[in-house]
N, C-alpha and C positions, 0 to 999 in steps of 0.2 A: 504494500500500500504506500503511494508516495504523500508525503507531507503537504501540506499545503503553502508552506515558503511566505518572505516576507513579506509578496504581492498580495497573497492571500489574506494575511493579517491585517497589512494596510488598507485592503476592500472591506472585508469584515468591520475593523475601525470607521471608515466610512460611510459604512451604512448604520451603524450603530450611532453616528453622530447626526446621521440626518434624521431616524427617527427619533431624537434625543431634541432635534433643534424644531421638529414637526409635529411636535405634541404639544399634549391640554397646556401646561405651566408657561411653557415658551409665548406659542400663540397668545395666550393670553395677557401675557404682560405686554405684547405689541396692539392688542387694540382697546386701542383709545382714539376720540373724536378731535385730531388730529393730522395734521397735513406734514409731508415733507416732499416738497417739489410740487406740490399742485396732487399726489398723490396719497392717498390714506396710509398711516403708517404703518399698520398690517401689510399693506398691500407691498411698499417699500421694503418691509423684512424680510415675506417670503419668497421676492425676487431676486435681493443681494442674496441670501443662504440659499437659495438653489443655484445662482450665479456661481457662489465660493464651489458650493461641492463638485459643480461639473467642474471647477477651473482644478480642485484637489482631484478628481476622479482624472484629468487629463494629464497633471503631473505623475499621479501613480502608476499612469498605462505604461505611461512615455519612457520612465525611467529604466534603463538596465540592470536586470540583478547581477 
């Protein structure tokens, strides 16, 4: 059986941050009636944290073990 290796941990980690950063506590400390940029600030949080994860998900693809 082969290991799963460091790619695999740092996906694992990944995902485990997104639904960390995509549940009840999070979401709910971002809304509030509220603007930043012309947009609700919910709406601005869960653009930027889906932003970071794919930008961390392309860093972890990209990288060479």
């Amino acid at each position: 059986m082969k290991r799963p290796g460091r790619r695999g941990t740092q996906l694992a980690c990944l995902f485990l941050l997104g639904c960390l950063l995509f549940n009840f506590p999070m979401l709910a400390l971002f809304n509030v009636p509220a603007k930043i940029l012309g947009l609700p600030v919910l709406y601005a949080y869960v653009f930027t944290v889906w932003l970071l994860l794919i930008v961390l998900l392309a860093v972890v693809m990209e990288r060479k073990d």
